[in-house]
N, CA and C atoms as a LAMMPS dump frame, in Angstrom:
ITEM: TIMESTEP
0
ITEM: NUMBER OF ATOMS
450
ITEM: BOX BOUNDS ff ff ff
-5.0000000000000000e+02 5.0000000000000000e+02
-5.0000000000000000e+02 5.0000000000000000e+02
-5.0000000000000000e+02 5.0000000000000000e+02
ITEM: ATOMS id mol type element x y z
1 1 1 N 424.094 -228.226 262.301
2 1 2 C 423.513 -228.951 261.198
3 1 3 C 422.294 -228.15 260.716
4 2 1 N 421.987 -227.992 259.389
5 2 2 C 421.275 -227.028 258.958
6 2 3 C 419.926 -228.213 258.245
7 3 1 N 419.147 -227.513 258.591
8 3 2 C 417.85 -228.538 257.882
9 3 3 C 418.135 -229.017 256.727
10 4 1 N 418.77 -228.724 255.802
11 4 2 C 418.645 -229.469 254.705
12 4 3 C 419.69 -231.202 255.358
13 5 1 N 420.742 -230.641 255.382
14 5 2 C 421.581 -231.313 256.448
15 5 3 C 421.259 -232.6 257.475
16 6 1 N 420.473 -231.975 258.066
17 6 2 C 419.751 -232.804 259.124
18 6 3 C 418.35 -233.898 258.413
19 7 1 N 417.589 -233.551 257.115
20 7 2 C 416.757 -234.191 256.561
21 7 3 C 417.319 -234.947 255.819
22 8 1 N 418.694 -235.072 255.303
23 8 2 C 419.504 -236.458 254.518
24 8 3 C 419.981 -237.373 255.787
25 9 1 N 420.61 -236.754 256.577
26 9 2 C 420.497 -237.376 257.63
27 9 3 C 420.017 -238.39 258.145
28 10 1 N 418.785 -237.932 258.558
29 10 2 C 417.978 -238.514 259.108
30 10 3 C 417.088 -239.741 258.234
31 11 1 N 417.082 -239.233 256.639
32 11 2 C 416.711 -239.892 255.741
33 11 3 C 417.38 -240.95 255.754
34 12 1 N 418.937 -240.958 255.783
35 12 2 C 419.91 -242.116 255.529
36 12 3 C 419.675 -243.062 256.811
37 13 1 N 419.487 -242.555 257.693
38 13 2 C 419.827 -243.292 259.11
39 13 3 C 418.319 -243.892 259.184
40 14 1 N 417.323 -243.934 258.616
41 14 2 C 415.991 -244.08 258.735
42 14 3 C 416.057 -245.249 257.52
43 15 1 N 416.66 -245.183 256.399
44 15 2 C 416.874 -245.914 255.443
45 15 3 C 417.864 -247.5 255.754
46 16 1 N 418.75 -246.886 256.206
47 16 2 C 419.411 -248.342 257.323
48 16 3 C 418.827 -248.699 258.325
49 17 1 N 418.36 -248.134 259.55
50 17 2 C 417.711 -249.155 260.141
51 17 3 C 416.265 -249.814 259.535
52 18 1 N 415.404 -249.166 258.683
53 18 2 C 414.542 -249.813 257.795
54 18 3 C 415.557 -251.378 257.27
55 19 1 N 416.791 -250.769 256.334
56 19 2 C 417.652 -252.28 255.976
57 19 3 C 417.558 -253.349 257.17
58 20 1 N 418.184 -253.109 258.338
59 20 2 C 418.631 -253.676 259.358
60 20 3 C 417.576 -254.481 259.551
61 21 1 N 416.287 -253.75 259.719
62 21 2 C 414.68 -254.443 260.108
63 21 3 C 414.054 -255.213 259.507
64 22 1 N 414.602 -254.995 258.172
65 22 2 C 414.137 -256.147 257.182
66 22 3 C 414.511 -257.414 257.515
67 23 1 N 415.709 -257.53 257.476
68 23 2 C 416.859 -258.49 257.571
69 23 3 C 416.144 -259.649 259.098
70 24 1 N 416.499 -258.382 259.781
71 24 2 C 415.761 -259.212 260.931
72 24 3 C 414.432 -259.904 261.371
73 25 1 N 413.588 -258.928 260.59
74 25 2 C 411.961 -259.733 260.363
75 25 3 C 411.544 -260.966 259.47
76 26 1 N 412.746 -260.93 258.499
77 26 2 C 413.204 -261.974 257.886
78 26 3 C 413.147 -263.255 258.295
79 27 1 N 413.688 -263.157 259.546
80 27 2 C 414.512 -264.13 260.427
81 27 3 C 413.27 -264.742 261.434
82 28 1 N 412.551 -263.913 261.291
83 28 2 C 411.606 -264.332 262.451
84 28 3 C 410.011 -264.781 261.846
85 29 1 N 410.355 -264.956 260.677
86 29 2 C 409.087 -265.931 259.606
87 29 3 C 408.763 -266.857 260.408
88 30 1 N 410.137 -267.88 260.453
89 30 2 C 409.576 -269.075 260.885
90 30 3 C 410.769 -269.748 261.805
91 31 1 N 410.358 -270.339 263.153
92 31 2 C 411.531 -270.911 263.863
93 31 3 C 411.612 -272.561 263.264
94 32 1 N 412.804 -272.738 262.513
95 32 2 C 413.261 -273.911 261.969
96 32 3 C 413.92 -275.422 262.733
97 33 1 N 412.946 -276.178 262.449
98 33 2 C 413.114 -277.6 263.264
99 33 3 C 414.586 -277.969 263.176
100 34 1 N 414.574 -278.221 261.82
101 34 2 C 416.082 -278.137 261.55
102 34 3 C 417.454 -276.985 261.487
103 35 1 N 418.618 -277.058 261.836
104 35 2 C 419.854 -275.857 261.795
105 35 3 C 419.496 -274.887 262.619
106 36 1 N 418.407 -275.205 264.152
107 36 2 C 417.943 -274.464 264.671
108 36 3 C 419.4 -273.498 265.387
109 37 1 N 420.398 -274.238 265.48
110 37 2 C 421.621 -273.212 266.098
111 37 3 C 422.227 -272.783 264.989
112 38 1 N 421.66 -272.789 263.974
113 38 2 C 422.577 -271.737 262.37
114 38 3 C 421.415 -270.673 262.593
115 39 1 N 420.541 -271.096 262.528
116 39 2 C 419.345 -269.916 263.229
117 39 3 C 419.491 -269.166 263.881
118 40 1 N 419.481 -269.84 265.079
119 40 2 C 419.309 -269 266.367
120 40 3 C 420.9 -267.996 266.828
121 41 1 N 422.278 -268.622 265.961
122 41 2 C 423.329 -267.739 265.875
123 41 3 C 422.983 -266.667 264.557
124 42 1 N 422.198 -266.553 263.807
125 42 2 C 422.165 -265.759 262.86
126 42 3 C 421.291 -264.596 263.334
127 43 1 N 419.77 -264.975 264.082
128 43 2 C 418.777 -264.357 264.598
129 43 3 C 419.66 -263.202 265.536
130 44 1 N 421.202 -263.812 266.801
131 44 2 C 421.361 -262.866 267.656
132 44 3 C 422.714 -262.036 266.6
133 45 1 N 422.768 -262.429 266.024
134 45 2 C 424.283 -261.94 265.166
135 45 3 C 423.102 -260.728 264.611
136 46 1 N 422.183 -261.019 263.869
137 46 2 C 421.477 -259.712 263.469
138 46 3 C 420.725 -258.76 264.103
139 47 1 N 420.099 -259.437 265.335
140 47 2 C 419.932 -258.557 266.242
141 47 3 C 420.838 -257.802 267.46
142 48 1 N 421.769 -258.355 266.842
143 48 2 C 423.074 -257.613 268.114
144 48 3 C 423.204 -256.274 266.885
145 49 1 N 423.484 -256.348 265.54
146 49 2 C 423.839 -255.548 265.2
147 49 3 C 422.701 -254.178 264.96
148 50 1 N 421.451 -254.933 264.405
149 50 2 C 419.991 -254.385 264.934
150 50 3 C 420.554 -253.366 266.061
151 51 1 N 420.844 -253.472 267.197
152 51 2 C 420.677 -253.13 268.405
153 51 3 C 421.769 -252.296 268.642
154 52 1 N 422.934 -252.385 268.257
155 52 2 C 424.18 -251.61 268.592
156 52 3 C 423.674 -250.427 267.343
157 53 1 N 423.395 -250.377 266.108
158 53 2 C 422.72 -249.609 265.522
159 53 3 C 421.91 -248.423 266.034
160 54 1 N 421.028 -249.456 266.526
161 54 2 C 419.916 -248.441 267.23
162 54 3 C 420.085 -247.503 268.388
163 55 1 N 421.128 -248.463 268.901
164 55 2 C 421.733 -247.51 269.964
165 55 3 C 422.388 -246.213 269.732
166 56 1 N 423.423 -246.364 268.509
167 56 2 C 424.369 -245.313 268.145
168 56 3 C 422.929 -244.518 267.354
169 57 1 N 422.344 -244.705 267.043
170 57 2 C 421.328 -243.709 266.093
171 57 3 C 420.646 -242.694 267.159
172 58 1 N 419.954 -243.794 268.081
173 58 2 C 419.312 -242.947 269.078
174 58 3 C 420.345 -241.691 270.138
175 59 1 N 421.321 -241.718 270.326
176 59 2 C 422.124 -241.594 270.815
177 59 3 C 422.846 -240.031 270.135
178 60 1 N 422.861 -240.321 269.129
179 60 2 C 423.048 -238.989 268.089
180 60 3 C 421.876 -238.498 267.493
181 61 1 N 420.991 -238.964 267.63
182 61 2 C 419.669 -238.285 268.058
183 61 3 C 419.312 -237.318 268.906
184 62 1 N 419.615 -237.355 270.537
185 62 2 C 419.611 -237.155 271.265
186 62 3 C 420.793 -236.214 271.9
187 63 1 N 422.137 -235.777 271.175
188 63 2 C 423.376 -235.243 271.144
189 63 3 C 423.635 -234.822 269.77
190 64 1 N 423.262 -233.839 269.637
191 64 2 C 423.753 -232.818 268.217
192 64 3 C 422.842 -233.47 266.941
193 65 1 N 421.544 -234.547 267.326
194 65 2 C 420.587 -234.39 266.114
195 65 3 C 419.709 -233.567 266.393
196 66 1 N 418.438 -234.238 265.831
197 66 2 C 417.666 -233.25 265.864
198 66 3 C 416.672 -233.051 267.116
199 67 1 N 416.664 -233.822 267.97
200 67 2 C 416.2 -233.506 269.599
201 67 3 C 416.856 -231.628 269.818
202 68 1 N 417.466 -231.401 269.78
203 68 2 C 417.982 -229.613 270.133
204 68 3 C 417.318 -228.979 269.627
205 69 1 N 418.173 -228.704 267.969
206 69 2 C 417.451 -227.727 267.164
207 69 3 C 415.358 -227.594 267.155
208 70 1 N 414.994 -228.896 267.173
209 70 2 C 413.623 -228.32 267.588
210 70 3 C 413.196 -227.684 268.723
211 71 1 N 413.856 -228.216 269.723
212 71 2 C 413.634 -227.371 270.634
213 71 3 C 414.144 -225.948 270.765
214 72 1 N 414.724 -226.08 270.468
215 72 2 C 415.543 -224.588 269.981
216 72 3 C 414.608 -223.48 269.267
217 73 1 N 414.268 -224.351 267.797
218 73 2 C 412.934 -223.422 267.206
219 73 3 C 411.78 -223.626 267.312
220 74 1 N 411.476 -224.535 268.49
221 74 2 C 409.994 -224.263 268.57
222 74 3 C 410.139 -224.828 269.986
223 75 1 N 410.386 -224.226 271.057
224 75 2 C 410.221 -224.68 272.448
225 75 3 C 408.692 -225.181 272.588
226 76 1 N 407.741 -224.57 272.525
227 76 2 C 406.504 -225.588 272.754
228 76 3 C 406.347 -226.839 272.851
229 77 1 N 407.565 -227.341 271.513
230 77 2 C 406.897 -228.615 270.859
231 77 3 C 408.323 -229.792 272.223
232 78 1 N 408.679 -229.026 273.052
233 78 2 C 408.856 -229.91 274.288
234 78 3 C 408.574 -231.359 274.807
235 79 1 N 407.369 -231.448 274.791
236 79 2 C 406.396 -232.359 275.192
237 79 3 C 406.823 -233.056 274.553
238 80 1 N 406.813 -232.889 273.318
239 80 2 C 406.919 -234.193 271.939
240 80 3 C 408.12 -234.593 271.759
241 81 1 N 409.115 -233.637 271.806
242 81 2 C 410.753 -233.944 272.12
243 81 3 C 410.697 -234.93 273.401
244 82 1 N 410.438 -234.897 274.365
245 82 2 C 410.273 -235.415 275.645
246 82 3 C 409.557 -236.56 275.546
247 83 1 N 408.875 -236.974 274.527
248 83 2 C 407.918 -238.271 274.385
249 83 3 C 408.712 -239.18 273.539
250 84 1 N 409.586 -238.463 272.473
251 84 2 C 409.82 -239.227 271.916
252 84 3 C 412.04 -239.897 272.707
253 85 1 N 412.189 -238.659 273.295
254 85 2 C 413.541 -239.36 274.33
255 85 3 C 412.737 -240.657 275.054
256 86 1 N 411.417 -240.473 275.802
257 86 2 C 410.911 -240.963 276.549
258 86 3 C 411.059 -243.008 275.588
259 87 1 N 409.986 -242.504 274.567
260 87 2 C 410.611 -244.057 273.298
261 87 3 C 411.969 -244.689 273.63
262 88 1 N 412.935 -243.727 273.158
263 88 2 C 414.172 -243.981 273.026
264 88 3 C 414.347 -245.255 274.533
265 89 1 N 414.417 -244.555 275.89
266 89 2 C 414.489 -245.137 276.775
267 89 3 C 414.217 -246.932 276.783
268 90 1 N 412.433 -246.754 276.412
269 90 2 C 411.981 -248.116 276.602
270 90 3 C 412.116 -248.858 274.984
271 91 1 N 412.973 -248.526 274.136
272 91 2 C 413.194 -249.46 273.363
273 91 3 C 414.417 -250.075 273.63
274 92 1 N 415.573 -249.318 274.336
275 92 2 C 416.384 -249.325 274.943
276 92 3 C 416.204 -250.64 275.955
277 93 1 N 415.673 -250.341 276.981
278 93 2 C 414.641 -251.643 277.535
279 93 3 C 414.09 -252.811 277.081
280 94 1 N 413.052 -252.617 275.876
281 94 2 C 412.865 -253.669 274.966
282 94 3 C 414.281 -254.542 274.339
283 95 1 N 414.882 -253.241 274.238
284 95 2 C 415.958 -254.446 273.344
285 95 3 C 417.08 -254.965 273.846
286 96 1 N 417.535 -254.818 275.468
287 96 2 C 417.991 -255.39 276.208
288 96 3 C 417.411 -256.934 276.567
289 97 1 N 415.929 -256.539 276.777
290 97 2 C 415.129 -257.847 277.316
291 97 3 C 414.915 -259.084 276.081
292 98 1 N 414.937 -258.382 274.859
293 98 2 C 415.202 -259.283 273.741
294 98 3 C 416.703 -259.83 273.58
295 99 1 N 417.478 -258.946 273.711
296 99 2 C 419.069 -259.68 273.382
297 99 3 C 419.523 -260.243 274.919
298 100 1 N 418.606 -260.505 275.753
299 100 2 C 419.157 -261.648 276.945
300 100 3 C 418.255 -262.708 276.337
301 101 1 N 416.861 -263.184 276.45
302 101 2 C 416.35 -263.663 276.138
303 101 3 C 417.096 -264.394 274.63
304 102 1 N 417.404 -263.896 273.621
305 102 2 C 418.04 -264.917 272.635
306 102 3 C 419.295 -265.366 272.973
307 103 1 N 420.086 -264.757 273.869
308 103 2 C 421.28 -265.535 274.642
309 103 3 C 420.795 -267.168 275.394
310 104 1 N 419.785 -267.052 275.736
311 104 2 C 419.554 -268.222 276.508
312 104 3 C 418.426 -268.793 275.234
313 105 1 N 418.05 -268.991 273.885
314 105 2 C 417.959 -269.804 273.503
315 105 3 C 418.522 -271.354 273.358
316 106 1 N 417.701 -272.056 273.277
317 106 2 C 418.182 -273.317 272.872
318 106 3 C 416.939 -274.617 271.9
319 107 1 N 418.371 -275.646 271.36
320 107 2 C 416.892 -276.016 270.83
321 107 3 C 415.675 -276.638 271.386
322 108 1 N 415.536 -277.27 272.839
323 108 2 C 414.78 -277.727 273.277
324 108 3 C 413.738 -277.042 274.077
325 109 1 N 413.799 -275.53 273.38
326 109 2 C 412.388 -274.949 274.194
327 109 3 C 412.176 -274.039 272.877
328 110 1 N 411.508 -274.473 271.556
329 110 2 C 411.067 -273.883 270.52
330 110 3 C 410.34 -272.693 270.894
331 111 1 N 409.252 -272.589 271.81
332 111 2 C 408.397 -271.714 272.388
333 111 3 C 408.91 -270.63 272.789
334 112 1 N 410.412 -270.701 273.276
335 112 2 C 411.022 -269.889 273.608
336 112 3 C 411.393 -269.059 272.25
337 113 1 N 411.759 -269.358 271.147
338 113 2 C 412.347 -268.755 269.972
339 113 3 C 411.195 -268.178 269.655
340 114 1 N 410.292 -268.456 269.567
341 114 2 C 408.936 -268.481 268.756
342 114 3 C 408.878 -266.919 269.275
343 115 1 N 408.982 -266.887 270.851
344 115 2 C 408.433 -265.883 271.722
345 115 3 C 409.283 -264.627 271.42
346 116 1 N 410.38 -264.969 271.005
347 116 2 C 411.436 -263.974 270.715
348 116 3 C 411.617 -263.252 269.906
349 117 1 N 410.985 -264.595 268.8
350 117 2 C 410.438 -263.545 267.019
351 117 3 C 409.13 -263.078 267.192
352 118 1 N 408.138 -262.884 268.227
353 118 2 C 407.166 -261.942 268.016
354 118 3 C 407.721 -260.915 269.031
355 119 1 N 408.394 -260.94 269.909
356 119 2 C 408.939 -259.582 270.695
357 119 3 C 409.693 -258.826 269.396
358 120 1 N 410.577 -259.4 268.659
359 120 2 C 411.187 -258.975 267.875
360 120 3 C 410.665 -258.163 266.523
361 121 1 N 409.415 -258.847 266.554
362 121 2 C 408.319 -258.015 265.571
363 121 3 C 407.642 -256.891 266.184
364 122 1 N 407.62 -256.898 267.196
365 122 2 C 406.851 -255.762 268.231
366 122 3 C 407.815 -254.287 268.071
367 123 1 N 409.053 -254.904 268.703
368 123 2 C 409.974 -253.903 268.87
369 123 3 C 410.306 -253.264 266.899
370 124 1 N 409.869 -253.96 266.228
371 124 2 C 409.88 -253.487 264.873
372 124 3 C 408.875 -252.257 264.274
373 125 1 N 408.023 -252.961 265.133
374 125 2 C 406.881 -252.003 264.754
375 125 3 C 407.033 -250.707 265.539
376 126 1 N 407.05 -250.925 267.025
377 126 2 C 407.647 -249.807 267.614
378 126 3 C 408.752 -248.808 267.271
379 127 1 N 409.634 -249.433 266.202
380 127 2 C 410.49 -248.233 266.396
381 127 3 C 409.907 -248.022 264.719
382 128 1 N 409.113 -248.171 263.97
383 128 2 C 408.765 -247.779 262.631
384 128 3 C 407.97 -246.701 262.877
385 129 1 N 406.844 -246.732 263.887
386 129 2 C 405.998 -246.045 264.588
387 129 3 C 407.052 -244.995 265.122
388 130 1 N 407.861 -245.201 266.012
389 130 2 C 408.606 -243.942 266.062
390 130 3 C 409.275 -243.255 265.331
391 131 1 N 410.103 -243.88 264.373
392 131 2 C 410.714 -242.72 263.007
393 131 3 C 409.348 -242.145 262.558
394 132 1 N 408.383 -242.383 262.341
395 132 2 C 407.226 -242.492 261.633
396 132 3 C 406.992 -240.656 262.635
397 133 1 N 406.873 -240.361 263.72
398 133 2 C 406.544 -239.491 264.211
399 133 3 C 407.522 -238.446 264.534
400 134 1 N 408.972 -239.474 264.327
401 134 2 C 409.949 -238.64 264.277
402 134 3 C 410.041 -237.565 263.182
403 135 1 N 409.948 -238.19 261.871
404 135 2 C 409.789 -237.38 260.849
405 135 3 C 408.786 -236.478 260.546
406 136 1 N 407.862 -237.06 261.108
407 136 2 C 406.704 -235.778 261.503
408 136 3 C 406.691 -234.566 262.061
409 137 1 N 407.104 -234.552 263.062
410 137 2 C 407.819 -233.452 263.894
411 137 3 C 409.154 -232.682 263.407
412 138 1 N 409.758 -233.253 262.69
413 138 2 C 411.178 -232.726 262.441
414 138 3 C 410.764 -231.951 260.903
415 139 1 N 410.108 -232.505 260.624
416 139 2 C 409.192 -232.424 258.58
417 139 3 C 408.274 -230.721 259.285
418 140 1 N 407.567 -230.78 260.053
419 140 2 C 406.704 -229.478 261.037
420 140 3 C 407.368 -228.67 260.865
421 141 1 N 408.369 -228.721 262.21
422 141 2 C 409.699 -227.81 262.507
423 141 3 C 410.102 -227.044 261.386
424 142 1 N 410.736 -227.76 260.408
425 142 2 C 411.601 -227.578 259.883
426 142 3 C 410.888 -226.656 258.342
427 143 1 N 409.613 -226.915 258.538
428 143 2 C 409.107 -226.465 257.048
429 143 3 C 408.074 -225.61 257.263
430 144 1 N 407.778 -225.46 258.406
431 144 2 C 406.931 -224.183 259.01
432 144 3 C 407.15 -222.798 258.812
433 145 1 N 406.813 -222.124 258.321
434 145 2 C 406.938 -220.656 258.658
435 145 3 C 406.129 -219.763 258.964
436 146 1 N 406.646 -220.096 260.884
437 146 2 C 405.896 -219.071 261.554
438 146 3 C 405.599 -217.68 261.437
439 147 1 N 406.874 -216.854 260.799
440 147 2 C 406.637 -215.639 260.424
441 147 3 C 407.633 -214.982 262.022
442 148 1 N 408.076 -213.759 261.42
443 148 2 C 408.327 -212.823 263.075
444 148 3 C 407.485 -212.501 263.547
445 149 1 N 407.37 -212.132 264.262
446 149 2 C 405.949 -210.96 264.898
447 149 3 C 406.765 -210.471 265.791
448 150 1 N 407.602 -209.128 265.046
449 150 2 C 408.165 -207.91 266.09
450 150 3 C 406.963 -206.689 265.974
């Protein structure tokens, strides 16, 4: 995949889960007294897909995106490749512990939903914060010119 290649890419796949996140932050305005199980089946229906998303993104991220090629042209920047697999992991984590947790909603523990749409806002911000640095690094890489020095 050639940088130009890899920056639509990444643009598109950054552009849907942005969609996906909307949708879902949406959802987590306000936990509703009433149709709380049209809710609370809509909340995991969008965060299942939220999540199987994120998975396949991170995933080809990490296998023939752009995790290699930087390392490839700029081995230094290691660390930061390595910080940001490191993300991948614990959102991975996060969003396991969120999609059990809305499995065992119900309507007689509101507190519980409540708790689920601010994890759910967390893990939003977290992974905005990470494209956010993703593109930073890949935007570096990719538009740098170090020059040879033979």
């Amino acid at each position: 995949m050639n940088a130009q290649q890899l920056a639509a890419w990444m643009h598109d796949e950054h552009v849907k889960v942005r969609e996906l996140s909307d949708h879902l932050s949406a959802l987590t305005l306000d936990v509703p007294h009433e149709e709380f199980e049209s809710w609370s089946d809509e909340i995991r229906a969008r965060f299942e897909h939220f999540r199987a998303h994120l998975y396949q993104h991170m995933a080809l991220e990490e296998n023939g995106g752009y995790l290699t090629p930087v390392i490839e042209m700029r081995p230094t920047l290691a660390a930061d490749v390595e910080r940001l697999r490191r993300d991948h992991q614990q959102m991975a984590e996060i969003m396991d512990t969120i999609h059990a947790a809305l499995n065992d909603l119900n309507p007689q523990h509101r507190r519980s939903a409540r708790e689920c749409c601010y994890r759910i806002e967390s893990l939003l911000s977290y992974v905005q914060h990470h494209e956010r640095n993703e593109n930073l690094l890949v935007t570096y890489v990719f538009t740098q010119d170090i020059g040879d020095h033979d």
